[in-house]
PyMOL Python script that loads the backbone (N, CA, C, O; Angstrom):
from pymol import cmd

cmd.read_pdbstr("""\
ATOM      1  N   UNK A   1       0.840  -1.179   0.000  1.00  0.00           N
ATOM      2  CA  UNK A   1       0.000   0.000   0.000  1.00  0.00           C
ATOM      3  C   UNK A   1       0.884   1.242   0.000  1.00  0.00           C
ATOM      4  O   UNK A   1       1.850   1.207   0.763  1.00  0.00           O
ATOM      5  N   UNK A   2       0.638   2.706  -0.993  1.00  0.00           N
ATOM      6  CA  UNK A   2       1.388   3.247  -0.681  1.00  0.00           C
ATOM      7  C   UNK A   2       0.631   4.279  -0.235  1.00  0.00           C
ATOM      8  O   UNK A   2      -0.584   4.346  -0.422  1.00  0.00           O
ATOM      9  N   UNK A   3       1.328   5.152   0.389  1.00  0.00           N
ATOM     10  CA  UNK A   3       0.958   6.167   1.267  1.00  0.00           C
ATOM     11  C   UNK A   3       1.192   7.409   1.198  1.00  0.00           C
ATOM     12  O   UNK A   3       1.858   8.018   2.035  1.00  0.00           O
ATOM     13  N   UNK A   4       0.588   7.987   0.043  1.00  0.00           N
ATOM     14  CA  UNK A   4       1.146   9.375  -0.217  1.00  0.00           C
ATOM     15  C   UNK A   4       0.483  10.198   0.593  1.00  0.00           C
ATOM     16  O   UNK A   4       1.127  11.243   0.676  1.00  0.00           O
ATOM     17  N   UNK A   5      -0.379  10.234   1.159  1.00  0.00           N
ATOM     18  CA  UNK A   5      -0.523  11.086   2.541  1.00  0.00           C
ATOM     19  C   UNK A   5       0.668  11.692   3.555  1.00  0.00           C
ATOM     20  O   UNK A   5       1.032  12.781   3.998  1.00  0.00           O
ATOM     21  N   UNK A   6       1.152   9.844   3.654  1.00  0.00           N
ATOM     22  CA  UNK A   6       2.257  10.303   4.075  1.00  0.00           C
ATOM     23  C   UNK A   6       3.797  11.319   4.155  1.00  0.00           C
ATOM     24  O   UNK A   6       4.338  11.880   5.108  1.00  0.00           O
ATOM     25  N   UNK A   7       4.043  11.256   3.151  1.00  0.00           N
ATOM     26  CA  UNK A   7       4.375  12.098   1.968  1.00  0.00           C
ATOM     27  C   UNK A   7       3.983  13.745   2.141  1.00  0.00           C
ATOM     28  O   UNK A   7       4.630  14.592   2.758  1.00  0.00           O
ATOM     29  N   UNK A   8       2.776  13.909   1.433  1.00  0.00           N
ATOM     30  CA  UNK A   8       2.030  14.892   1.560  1.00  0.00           C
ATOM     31  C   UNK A   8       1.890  15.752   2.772  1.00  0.00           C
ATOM     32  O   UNK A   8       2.001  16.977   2.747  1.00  0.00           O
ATOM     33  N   UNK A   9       1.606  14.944   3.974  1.00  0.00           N
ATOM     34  CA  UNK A   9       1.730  15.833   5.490  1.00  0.00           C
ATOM     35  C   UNK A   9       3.712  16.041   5.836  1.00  0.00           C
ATOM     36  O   UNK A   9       4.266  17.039   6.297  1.00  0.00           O
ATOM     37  N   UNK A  10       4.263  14.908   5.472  1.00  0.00           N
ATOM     38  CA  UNK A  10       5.761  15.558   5.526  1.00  0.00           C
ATOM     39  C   UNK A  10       6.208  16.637   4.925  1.00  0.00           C
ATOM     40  O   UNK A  10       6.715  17.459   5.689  1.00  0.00           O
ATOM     41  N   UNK A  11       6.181  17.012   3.379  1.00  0.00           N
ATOM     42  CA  UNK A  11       6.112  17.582   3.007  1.00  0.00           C
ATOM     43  C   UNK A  11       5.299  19.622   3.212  1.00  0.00           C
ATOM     44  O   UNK A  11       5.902  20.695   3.195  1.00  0.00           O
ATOM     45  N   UNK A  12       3.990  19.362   3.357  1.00  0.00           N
ATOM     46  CA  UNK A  12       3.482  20.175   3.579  1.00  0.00           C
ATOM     47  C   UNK A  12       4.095  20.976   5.236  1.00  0.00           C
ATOM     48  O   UNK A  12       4.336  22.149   5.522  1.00  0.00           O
ATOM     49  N   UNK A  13       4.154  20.010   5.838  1.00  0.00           N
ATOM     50  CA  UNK A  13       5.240  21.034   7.777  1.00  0.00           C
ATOM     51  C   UNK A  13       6.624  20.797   7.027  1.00  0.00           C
ATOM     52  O   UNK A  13       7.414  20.077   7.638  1.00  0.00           O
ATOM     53  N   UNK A  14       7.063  21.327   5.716  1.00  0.00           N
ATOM     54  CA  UNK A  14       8.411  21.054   5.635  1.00  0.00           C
ATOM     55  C   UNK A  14       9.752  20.462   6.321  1.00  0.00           C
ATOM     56  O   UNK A  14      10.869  20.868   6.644  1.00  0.00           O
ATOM     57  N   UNK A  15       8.963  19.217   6.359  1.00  0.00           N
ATOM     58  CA  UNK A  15      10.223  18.218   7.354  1.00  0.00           C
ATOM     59  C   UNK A  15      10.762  17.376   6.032  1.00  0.00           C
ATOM     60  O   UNK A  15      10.210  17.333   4.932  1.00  0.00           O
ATOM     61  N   UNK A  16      12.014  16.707   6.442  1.00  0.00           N
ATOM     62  CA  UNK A  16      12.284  16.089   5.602  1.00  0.00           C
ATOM     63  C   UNK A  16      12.415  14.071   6.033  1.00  0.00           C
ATOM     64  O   UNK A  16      12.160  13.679   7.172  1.00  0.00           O
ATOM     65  N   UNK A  17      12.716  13.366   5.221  1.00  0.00           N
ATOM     66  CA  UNK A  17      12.677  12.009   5.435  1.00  0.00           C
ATOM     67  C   UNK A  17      13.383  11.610   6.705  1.00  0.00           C
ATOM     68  O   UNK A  17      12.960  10.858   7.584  1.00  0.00           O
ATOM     69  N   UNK A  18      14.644  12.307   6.637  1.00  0.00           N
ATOM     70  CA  UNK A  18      15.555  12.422   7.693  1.00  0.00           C
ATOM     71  C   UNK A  18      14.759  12.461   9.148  1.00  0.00           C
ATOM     72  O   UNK A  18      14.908  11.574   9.989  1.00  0.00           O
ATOM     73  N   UNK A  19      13.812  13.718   9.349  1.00  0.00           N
ATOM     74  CA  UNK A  19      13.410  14.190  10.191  1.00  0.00           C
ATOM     75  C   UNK A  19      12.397  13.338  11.300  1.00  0.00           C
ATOM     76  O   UNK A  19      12.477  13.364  12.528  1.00  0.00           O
ATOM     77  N   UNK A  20      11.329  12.507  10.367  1.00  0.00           N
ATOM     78  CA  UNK A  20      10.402  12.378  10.869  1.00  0.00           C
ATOM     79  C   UNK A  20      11.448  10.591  11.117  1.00  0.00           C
ATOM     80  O   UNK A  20      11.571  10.192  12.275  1.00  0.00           O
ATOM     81  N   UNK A  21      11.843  10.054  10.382  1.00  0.00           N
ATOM     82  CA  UNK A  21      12.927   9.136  10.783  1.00  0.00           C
ATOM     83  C   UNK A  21      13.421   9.049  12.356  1.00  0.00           C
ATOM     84  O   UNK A  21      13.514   8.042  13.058  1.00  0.00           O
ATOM     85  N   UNK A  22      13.719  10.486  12.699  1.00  0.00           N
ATOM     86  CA  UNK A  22      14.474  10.938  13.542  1.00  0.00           C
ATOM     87  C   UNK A  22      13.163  10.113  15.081  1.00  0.00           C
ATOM     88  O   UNK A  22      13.144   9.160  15.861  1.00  0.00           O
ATOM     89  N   UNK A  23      12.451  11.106  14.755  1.00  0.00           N
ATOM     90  CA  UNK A  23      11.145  11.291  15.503  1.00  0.00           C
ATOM     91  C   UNK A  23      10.386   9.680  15.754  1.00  0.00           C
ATOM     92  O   UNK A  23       9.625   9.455  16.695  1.00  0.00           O
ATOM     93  N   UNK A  24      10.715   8.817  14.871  1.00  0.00           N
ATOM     94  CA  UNK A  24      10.029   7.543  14.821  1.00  0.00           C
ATOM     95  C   UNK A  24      11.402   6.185  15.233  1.00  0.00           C
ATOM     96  O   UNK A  24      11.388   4.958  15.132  1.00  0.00           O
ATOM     97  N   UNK A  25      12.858   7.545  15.889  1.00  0.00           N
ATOM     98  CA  UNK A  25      13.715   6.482  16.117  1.00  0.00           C
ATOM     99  C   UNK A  25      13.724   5.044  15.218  1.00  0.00           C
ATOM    100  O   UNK A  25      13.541   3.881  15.577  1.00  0.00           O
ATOM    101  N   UNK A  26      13.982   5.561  14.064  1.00  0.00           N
ATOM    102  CA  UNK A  26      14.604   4.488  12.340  1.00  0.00           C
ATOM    103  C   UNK A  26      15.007   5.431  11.636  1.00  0.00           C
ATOM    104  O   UNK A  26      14.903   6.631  11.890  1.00  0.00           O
ATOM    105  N   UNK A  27      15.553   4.869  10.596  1.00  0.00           N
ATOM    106  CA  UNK A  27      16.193   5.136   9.761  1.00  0.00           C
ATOM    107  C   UNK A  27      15.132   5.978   8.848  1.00  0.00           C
ATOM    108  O   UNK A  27      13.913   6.148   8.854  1.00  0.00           O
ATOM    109  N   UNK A  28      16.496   6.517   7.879  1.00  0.00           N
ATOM    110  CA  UNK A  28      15.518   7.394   7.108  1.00  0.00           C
ATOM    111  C   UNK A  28      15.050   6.114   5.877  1.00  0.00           C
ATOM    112  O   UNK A  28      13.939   5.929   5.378  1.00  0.00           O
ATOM    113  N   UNK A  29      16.157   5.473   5.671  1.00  0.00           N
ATOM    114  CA  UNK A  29      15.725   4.094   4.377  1.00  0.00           C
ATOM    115  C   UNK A  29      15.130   3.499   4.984  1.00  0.00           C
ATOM    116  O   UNK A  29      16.015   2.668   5.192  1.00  0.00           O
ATOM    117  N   UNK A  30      14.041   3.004   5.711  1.00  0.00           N
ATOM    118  CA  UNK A  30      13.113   2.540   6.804  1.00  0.00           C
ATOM    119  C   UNK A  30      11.854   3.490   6.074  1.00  0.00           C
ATOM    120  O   UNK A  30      11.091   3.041   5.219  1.00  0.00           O
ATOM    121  N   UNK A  31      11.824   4.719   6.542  1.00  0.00           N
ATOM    122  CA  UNK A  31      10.711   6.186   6.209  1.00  0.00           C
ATOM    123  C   UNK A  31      10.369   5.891   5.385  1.00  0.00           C
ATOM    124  O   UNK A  31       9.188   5.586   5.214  1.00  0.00           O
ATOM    125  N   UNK A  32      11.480   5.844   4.292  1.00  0.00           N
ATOM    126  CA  UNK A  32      11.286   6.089   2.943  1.00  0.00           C
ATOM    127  C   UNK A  32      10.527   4.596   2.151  1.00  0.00           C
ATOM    128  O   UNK A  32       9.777   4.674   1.178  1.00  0.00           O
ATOM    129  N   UNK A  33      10.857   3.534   2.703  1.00  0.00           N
ATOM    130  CA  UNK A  33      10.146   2.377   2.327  1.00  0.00           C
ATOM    131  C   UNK A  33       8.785   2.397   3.157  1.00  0.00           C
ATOM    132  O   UNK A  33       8.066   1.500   2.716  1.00  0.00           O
ATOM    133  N   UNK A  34       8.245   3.001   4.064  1.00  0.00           N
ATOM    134  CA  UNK A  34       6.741   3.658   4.591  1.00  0.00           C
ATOM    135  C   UNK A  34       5.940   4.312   3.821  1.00  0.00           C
ATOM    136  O   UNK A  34       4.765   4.039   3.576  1.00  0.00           O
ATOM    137  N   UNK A  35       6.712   5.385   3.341  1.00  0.00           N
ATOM    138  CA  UNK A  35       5.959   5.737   2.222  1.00  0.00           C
ATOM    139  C   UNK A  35       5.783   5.391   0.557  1.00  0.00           C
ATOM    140  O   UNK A  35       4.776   5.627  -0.110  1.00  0.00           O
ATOM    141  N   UNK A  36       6.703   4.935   0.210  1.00  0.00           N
ATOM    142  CA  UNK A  36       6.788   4.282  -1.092  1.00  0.00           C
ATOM    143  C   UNK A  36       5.730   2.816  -0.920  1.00  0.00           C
ATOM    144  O   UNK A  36       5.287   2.178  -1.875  1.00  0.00           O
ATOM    145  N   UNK A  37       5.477   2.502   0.566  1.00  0.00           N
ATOM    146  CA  UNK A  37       4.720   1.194   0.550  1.00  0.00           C
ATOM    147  C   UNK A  37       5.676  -0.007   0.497  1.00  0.00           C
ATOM    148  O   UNK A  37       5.243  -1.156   0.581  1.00  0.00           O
ATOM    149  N   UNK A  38       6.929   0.259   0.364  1.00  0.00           N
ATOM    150  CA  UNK A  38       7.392  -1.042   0.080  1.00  0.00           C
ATOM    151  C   UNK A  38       7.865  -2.053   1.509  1.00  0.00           C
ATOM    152  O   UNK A  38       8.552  -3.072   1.581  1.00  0.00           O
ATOM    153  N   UNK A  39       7.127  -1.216   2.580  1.00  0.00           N
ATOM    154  CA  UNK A  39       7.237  -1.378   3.869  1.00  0.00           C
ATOM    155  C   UNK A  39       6.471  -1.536   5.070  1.00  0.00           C
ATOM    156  O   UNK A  39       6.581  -0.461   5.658  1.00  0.00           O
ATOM    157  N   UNK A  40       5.949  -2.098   5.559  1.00  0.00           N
ATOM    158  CA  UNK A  40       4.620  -2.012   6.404  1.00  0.00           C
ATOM    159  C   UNK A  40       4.636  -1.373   7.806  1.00  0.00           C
ATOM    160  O   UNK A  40       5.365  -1.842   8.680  1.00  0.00           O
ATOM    161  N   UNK A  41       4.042  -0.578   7.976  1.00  0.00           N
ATOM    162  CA  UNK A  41       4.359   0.998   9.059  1.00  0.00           C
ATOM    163  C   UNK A  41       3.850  -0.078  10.240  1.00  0.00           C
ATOM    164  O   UNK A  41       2.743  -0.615  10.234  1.00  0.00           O
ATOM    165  N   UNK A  42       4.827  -0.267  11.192  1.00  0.00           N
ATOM    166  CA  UNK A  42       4.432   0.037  12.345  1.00  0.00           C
ATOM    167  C   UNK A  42       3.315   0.457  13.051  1.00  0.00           C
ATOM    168  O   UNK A  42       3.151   1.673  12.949  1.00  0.00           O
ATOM    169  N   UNK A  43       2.198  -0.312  13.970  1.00  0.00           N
ATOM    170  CA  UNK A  43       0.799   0.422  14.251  1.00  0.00           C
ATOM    171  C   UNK A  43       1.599   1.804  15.705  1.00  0.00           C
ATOM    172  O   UNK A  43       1.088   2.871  16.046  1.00  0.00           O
ATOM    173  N   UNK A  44       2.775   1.249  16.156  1.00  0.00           N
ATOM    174  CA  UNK A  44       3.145   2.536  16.941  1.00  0.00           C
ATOM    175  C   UNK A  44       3.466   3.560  16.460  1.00  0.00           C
ATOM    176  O   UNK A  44       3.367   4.726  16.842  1.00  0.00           O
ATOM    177  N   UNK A  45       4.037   2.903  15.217  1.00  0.00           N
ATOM    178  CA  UNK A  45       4.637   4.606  13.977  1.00  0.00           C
ATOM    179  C   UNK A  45       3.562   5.001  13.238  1.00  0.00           C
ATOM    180  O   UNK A  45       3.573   6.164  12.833  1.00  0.00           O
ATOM    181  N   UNK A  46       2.682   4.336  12.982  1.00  0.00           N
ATOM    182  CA  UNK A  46       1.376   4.802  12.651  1.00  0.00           C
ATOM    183  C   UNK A  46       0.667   5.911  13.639  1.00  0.00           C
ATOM    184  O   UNK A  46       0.288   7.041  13.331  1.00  0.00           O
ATOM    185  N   UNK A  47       0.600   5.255  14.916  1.00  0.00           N
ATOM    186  CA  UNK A  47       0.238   6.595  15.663  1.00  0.00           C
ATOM    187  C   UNK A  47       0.598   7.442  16.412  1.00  0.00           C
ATOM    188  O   UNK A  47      -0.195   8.182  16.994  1.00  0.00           O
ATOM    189  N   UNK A  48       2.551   7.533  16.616  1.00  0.00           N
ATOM    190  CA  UNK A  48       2.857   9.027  16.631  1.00  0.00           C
ATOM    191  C   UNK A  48       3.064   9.461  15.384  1.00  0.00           C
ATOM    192  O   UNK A  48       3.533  10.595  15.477  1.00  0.00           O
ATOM    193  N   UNK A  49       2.938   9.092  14.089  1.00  0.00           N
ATOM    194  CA  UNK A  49       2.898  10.272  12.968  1.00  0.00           C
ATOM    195  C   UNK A  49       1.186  10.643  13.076  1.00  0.00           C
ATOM    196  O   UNK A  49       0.910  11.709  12.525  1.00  0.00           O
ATOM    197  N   UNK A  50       0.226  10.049  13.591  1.00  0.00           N
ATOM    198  CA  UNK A  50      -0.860  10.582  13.119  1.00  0.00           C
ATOM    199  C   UNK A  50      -1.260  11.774  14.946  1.00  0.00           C
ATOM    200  O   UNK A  50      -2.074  12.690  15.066  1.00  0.00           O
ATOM    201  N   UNK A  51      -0.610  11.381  15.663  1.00  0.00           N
ATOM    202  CA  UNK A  51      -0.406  12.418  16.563  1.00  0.00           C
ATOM    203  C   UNK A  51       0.367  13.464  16.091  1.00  0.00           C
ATOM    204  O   UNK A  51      -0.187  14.490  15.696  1.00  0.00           O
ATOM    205  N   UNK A  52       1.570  13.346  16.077  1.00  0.00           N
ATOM    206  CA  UNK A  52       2.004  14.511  15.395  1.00  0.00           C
ATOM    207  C   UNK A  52       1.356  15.590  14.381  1.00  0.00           C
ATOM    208  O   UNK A  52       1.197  16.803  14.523  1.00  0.00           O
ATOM    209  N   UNK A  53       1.031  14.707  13.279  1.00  0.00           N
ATOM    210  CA  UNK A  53       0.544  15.601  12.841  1.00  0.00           C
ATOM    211  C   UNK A  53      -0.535  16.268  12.360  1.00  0.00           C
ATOM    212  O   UNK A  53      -0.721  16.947  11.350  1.00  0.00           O
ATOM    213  N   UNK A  54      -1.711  15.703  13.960  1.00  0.00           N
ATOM    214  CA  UNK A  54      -2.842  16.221  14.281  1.00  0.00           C
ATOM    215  C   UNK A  54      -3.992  15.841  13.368  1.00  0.00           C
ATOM    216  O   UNK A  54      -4.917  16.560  12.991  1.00  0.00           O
ATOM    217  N   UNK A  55      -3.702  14.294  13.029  1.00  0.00           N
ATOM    218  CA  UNK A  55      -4.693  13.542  11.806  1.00  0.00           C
ATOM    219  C   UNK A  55      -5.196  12.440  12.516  1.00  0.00           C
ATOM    220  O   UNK A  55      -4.519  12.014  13.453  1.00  0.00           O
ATOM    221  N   UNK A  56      -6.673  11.696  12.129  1.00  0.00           N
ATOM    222  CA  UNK A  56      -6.400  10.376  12.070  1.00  0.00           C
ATOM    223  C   UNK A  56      -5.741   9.367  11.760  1.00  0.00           C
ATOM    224  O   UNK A  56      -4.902   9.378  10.859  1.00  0.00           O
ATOM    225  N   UNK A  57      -5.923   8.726  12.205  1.00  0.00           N
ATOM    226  CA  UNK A  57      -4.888   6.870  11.686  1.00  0.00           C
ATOM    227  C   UNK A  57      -6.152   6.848  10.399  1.00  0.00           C
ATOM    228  O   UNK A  57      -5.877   5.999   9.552  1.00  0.00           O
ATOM    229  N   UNK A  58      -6.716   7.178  10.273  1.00  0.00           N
ATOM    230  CA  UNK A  58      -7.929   6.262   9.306  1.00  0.00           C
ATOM    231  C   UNK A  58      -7.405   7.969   7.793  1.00  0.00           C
ATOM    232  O   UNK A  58      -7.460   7.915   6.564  1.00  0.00           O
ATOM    233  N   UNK A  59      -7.060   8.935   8.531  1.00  0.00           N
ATOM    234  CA  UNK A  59      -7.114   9.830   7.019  1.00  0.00           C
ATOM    235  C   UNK A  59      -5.537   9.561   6.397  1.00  0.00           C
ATOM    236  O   UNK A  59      -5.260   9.824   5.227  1.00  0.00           O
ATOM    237  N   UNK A  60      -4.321   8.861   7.599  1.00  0.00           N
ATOM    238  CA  UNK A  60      -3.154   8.532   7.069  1.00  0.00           C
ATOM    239  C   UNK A  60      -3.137   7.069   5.948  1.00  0.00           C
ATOM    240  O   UNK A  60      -2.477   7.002   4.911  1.00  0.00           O
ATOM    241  N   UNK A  61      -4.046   5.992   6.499  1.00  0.00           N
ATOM    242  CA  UNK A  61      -4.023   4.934   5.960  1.00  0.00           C
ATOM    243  C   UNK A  61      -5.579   5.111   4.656  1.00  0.00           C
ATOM    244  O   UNK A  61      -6.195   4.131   4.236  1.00  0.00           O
ATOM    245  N   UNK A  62      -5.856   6.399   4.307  1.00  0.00           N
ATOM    246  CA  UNK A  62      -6.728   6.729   3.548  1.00  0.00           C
ATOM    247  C   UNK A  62      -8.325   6.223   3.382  1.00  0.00           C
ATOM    248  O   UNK A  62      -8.992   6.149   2.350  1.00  0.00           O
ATOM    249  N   UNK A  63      -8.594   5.993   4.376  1.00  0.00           N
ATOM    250  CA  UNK A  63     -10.055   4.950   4.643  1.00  0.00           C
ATOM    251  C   UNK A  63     -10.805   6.732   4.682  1.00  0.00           C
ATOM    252  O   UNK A  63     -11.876   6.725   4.076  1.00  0.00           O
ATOM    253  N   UNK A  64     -10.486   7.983   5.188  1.00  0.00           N
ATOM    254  CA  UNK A  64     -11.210   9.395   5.031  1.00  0.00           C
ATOM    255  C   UNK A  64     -10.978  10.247   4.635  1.00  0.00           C
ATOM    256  O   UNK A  64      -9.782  10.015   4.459  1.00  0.00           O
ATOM    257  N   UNK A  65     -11.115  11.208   4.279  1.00  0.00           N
ATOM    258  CA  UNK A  65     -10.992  12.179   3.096  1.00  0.00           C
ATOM    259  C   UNK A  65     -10.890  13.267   4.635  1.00  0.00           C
ATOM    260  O   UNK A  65     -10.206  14.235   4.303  1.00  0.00           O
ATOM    261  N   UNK A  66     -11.221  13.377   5.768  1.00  0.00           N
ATOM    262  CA  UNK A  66     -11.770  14.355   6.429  1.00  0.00           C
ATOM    263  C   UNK A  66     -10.043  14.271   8.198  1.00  0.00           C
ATOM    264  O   UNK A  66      -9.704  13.432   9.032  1.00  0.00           O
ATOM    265  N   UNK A  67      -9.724  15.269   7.925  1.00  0.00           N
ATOM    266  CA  UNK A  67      -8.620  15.348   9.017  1.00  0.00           C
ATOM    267  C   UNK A  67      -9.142  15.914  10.308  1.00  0.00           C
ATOM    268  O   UNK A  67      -9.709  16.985  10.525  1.00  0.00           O
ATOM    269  N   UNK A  68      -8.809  14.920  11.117  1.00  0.00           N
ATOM    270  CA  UNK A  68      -8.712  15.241  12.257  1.00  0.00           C
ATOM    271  C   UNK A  68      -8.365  16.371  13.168  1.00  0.00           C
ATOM    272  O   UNK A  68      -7.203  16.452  13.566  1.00  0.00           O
ATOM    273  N   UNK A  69      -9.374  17.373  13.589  1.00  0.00           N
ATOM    274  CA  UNK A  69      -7.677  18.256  14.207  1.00  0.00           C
ATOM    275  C   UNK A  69      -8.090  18.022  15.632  1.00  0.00           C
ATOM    276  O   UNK A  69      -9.043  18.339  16.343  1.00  0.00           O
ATOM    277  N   UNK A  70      -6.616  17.113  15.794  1.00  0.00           N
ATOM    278  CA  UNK A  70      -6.110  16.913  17.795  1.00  0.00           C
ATOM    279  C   UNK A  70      -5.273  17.302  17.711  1.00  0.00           C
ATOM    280  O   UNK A  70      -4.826  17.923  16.747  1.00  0.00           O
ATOM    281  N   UNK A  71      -4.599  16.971  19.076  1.00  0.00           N
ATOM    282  CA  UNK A  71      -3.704  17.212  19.842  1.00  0.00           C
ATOM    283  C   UNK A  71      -2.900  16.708  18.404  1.00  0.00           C
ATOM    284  O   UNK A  71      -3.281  15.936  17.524  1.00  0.00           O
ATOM    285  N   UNK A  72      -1.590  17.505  18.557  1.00  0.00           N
ATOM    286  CA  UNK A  72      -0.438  18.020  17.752  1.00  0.00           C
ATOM    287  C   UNK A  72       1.034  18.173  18.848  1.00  0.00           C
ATOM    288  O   UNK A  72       1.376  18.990  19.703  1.00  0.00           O
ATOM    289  N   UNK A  73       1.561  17.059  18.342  1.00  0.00           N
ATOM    290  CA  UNK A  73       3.000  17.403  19.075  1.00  0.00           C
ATOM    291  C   UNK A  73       4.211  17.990  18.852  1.00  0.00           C
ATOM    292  O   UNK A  73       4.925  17.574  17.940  1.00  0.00           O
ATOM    293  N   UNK A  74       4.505  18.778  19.460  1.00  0.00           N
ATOM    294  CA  UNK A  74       5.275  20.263  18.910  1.00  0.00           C
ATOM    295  C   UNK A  74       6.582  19.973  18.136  1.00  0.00           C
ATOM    296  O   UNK A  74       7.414  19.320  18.766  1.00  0.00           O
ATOM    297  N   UNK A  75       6.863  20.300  17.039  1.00  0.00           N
ATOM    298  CA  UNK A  75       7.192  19.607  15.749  1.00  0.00           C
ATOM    299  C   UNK A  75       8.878  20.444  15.889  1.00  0.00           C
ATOM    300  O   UNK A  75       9.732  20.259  15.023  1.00  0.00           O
TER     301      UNK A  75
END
""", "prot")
cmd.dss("prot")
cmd.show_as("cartoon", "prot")
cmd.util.cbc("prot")
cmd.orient("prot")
């Protein structure tokens, strides 16, 4: 599955692969196979990126069109 959401919210808070890597303690070639799909995310890395960045788990793994706004952890 790929995950250009994922992608898309990195992108958009201008972080880079490196970054959110950082934040999910792995690698950035780890990240980068998360979002390309060629990798299967973690349900814990699933939900500090969807904490972070103040989304559902359901609008990251694309099941909603509609974002969440929570709690957001200071980036």
């Amino acid at each position: 599955m790929h995950f250009q959401r994922l992608k898309d919210l990195r992108e958009d808070s201008d972080l880079t692969q490196t970054k959110i890597a950082e934040l999910l303690h792995t690698s950035q070639t780890v990240y980068s196979r998360y979002e390309r799909g060629f990798q299967t995310i973690p349900v814990e890395h699933l939900l500090i990126l969807a904490d972070f960045y103040g989304v559902s788990v359901d609008y990251i793994l694309g099941r909603t069109n509609v974002k969440e706004t929570g709690r957001q952890i200071k980036k």
